[in-house]
Structure formats: structure tokens, C-alpha cells
C-alpha positions in Angstrom: 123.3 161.6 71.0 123.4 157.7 71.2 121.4 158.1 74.3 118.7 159.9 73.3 118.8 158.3 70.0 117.7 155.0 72.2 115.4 156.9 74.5 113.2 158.8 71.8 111.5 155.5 70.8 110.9 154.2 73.3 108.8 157.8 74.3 106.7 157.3 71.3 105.7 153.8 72.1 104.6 154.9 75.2 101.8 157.4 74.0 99.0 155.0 72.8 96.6 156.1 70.7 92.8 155.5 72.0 90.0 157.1 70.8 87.7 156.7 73.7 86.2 159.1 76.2 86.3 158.2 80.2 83.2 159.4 81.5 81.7 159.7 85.0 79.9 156.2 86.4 76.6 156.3 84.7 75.3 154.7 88.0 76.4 156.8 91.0 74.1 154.9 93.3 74.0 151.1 92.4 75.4 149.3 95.5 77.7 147.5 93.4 78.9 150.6 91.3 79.0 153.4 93.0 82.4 153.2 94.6 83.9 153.9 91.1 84.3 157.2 89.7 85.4 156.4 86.1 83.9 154.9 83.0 84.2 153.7 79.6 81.4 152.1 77.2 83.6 150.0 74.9 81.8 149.2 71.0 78.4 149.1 73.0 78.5 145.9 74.7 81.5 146.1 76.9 82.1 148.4 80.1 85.0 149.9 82.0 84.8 150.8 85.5 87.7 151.8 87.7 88.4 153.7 90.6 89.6 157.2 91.1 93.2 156.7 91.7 93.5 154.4 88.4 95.3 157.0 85.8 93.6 158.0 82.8 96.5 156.4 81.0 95.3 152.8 82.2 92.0 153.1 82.2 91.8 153.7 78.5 94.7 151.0 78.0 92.2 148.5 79.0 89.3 149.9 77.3 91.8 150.1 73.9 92.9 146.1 74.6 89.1 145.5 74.9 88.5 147.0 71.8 91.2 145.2 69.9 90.4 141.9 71.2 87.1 142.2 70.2 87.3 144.1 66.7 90.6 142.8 66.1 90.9 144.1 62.7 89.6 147.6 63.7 87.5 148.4 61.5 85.2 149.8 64.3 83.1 146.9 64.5 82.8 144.1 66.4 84.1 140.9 64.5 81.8 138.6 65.9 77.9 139.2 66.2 77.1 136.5 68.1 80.0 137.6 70.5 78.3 141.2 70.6 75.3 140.3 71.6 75.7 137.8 74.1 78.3 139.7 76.0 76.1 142.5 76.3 73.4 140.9 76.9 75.2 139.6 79.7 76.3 143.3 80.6 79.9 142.3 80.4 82.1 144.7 82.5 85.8 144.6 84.0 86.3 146.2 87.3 89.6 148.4 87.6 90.4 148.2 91.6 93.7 150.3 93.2 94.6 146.8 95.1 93.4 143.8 96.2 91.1 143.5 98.9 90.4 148.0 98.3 86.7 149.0 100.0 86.1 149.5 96.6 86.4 145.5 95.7 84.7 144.7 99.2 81.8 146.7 98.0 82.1 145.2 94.7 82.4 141.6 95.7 79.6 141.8 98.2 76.7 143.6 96.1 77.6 142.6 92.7 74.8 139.7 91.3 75.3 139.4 87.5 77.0 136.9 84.8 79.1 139.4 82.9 82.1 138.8 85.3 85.0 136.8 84.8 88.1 138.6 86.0 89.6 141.7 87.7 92.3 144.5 87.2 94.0 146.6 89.8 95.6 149.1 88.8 99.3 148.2 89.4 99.1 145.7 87.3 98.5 147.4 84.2 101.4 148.9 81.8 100.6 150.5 79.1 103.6 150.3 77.7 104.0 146.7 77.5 100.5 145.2 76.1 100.3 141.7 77.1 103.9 141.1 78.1 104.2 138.3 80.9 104.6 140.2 84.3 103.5 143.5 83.6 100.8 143.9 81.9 97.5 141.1 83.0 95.1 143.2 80.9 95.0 141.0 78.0 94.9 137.8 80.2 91.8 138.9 82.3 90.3 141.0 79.3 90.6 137.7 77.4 89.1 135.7 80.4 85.8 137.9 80.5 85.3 137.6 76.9 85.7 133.8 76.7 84.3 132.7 79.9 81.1 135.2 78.8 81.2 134.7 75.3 82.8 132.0 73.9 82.0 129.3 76.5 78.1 129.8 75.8 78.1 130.7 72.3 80.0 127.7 70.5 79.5 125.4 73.8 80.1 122.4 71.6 84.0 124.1 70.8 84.7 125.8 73.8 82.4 124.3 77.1 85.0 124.2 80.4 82.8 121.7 81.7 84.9 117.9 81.7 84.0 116.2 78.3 81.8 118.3 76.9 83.5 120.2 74.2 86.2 119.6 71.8 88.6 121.8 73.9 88.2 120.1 77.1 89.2 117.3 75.5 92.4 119.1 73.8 93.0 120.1 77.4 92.7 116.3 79.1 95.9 115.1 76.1 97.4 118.5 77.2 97.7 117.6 80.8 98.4 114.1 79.8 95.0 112.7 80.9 92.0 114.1 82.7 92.5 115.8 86.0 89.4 117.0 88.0 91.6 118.4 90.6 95.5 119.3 90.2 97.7 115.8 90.6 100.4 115.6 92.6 102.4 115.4 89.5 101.8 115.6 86.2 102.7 113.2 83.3 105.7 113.7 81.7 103.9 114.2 78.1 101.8 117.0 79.4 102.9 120.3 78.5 100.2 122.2 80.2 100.5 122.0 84.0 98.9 124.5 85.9 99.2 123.6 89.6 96.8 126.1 91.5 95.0 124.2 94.0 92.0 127.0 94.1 91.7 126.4 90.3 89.2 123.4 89.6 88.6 122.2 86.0 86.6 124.8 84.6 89.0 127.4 85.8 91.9 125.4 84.3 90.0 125.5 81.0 89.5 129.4 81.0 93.2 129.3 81.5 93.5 127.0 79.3 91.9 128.5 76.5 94.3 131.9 77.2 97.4 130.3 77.0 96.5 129.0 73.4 95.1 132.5 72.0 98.4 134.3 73.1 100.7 132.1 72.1 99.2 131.7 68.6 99.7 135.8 69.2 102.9 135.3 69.7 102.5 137.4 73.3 105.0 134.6 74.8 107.6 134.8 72.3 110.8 135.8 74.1 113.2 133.6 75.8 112.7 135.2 79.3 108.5 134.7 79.1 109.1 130.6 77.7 111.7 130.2 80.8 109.2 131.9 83.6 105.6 129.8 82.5 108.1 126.6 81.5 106.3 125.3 85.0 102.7 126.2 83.7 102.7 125.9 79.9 105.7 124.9 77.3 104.2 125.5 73.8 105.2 129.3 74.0 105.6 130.5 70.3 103.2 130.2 67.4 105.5 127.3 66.0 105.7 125.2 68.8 102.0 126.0 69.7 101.3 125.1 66.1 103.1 121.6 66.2 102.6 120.7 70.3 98.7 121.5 70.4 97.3 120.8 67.1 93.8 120.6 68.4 93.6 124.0 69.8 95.3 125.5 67.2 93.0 124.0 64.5 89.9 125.3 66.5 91.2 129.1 67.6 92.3 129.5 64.2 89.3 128.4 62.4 87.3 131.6 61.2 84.3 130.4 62.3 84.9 131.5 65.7 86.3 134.9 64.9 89.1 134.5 67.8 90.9 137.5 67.8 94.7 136.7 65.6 96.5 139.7 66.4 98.2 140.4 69.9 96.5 144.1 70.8 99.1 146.8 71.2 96.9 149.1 73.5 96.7 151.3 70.0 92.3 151.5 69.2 91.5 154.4 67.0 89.6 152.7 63.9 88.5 156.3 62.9 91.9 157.2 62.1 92.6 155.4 58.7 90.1 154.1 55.9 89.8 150.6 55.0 91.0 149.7 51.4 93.7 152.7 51.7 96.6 150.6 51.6 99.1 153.2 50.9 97.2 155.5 53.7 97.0 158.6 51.2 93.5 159.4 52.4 92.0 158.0 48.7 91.2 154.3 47.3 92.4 154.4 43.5 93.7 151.8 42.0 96.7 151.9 44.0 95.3 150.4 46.3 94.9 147.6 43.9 97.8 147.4 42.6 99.6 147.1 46.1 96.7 144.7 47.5 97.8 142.6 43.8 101.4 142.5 45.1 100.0 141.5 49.1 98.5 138.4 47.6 101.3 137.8 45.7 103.8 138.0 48.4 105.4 141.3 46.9 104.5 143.5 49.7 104.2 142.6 53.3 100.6 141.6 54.7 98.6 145.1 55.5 95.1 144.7 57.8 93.9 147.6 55.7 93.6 145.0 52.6 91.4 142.4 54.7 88.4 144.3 53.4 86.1 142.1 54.5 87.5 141.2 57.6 88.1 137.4 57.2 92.0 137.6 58.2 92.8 136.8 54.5 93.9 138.6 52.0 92.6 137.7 48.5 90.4 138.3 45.0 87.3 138.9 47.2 89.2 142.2 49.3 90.2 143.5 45.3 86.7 142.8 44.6 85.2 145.6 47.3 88.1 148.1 47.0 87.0 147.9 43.6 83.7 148.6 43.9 84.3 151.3 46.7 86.2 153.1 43.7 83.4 152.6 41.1 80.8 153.9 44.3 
């Protein structure tokens, strides 16, 4: 009975909940497109494309990740506007291939003209089962990638440019490398604690990496001995204390609600349909209840519960009693 006590959970983690469709590629004959057979449209301004031989399973794992990433307190709407917008208007997309170097990826690679991407998937990968977790699962790494290097870079260019001195994070990046590196040095200072040593990666690509590495350790993604000990050689700062403390640039600007970065590590779980905001105590009615337990939230009674952030600002406070008050009065 101990065995399958400790296998049963472990079951039920593994069935994500994602309320997406896959659909067949809305553009059978694009040179570019055509070698994939499945699709997802993710909150209108962010598309899925994979191959055939990706599972159903994986495909909507990266569609879900998407989704949370974006409308990270799913409430089925995209946090940021400006994000929206741009990253459809750039007709952001992230390509699902079975491997590296697949026909599919030739075709891809060689017909492909557009701005909206950043990064790749293929399909091994992608785990389901572990959201994030260093090693098996790059979805939230290249999902994050697309978004910032399409989004965030553009949008808030005086926060977020990759180009060298031009934007408050490339200069949090030149003190985290211990001085400004337009190519990878031979070695790296010994105050640096962010030391990415891929000769293909020039500056700009070393602040899209850059830029990852802060979001999920805020997340706490990193947060496990094993994860800190395998990227010690690339980044140090690997829980939300230490990144707190060690980069206090980047954490003031990723955490400042201005930018909407996304605050919560996705858990490949997107189905914003399936609960109601201002139902704290998820009894399919807002009464005052759910007052009374937002009341004890704020006052450190209960446990923090998204489905109090009414309006969405990643606190909790008079102005989400406010609207759950005035949902109840209609």
C-alpha cells in the first residue's frame, strides 16, 4: 500500500489541465508552414505549431506555459496590453520540431521571413510533468525568450534593450558579469556571478539569457540543490533570496508592476474558465465570504490566494474587497 500510496500522486500531477483545442495548420501551403500538421492559437496573439509526431500531451503543455506566462494570473486575459499587441502584431509563433536539424526545421529555417521568432522546441525536450525544471523541460526558457526578445525588448526598450548601454538591464548585466563583455572573456571576474561562456552567443544573446535567468529565479524555477549545483558555471543567484540580495537591479525592474513580468512559475495547468474570480472559497458564489476570507489574506490569517487579486496587480488589498464587493451588490 506504501507503494502505491507514493505512486498515485505523482499520477495526478501528470494530467495537466489545458483548456485549449489543437487544430489542423490553418496554412497547409505556406512554404514555411506547411510541414506542420498541428496547431494551437494561444489568447489571440500567440501561435503553436508542431509536427505530427509531437504528442498531444506536449503540444498543449507548451500552449498552457504560453498562456500562463502571459496571463499569469489567469484570469483569461492577457496581463499586459501593450505585450498583446505587439507580439501579435509581430505574429509571434513557437515552432515544435521532432529533432534538430528534422526536414521539417530545414523547411522551416530556409522559408521562414518574419520577427515573431526567438526560439525553438523539439519535442524531446518537453515534459510535461516537470514545468520548467532545469534539464527536462526548456519550454518555459524558450517560451520566455520569444516573449521577451518579441515583446519586452521593443516595448519598454529603455528597461529591457539587449543592445550594450542602452537600457537599464544591460547595464545590470555588465556589474553581473563584472564589467562589460562584447564577446565571452577568457575568464570572468571573480565578482561576476553571471557567466555564460557560449562562444556563438554575442551580447544581445547573452542579454535574452540574461533576462531568463532573472524571471525564473525570482519564480523560484531554480530552487533545488541539484539545479544551483548544475548552472553554478552559468549563473549563481539561484533562489528568490539570493536573486533578491545578489542582483538588486534586476530584481527591482522584473518586479516592478509596470512591466507586468509574469511572478508565478507556470505549472503547465491553463484553464481560466474553470473557477471565478473573487470566489475565494471556490463554492461557485461571491458572498461575503469571500470577504471575510480576502479580510484574513490581507491580514496574514489565510495563505495568499490568486483568486483575491481581483484586479490583477499581484497584490492583495482594500481595492480587490472593493470589486468583490461590488460584484456582490451587481
Amino acid at each position: 500500500m506504501r507503494i502505491l500510496f507514493l505512486l498515485f500522486p505523482f499520477f495526478l500531477y501528470a494530467q495537466n489541465e489545458v483548456c485549449f483545442d489543437i487544430e489542423p495548420n490553418p496554412y497547409p501551403n505556406s512554404s514555411s508552414l506547411s510541414c506542420f500538421s498541428k496547431y494551437v492559437r494561444v489568447l489571440d496573439c500567440f501561435d503553436v505549431y508542431a509536427e505530427s509526431t509531437v504528442t498531444d500531451e506536449k503540444v498543449l503543455h507548451v500552449a498552457a506555459v504560453i498562456a500562463e506566462l502571459l496571463d499569469n494570473n489567469e484570469d483569461g486575459i492577457v496581463d499586459d496590453l501593450l505585450l498583446k499587441n505587439k507580439i501579435n502584431q509581430e505574429n509571434a509563433l513557437m515552432p515544435i520540431f521532432t529533432y534538430d536539424g528534422s526536414p521539417c526545421m530545414d523547411q522551416f529555417m530556409d522559408n521562414y521571413n518574419g520577427d515573431g521568432v526567438s526560439a525553438a522546441l523539439w519535442k524531446n525536450e518537453i515534459d510535461p510533468s516537470q514545468p520548467g525544471h532545469w534539464g527536462d523541460d526548456a519550454t518555459v526558457e524558450e517560451v520566455l525568450h520569444t516573449i521577451n526578445h518579441v515583446g519586452h525588448v521593443s516595448i519598454y526598450s529603455d528597461d529591457f534593450n539587449i543592445l550594450p548601454n542602452s537600457s537599464t538591464m544591460s547595464d545590470a548585466m555588465d556589474i553581473a558579469r563584472g564589467g562589460q563583455f562584447l564577446t565571452v572573456p577568457n575568464n570572468y571576474p571573480e565578482e561576476a556571478w553571471y557567466h555564460y561562456d557560449d562562444w556563438t552567443c554575442d551580447y544581445e544573446c547573452m542579454a535574452i539569457e540574461y533576462l531568463y535567468w532573472c524571471i525564473v529565479s525570482h519564480m523560484g524555477i531554480l530552487d533545488d540543490i541539484q539545479t544551483c549545483n548544475g548552472i553554478a558555471n552559468e549563473w549563481e543567484p539561484c533562489t528568490p533570496e539570493l536573486f533578491e540580495s545578489t542582483d538588486v537591479i534586476m530584481h527591482g525592474l522584473i518586479t516592478n508592476p509596470l512591466f507586468k513580468i509574469p511572478q508565478l512559475a507556470p505549472d503547465g495547468n491553463y484553464c481560466p474558465n474553470a473557477y471565478i474570480s473573487g470566489d475565494i472559497n471556490d463554492d461557485g458564489i461571491i458572498n461575503i465570504l469571500d470577504v471575510i476570507l480576502t479580510i484574513n489574506i490581507i491580514l496574514g490569517i489565510d495563505l495568499y490566494n490568486e483568486l483575491a487579486d481581483i484586479n490583477g496587480d499581484s497584490i492583495i488589498n482594500v481595492l480587490d474587497i472593493v470589486q468583490i464587493v461590488n460584484i456582490i451588490l451587481g
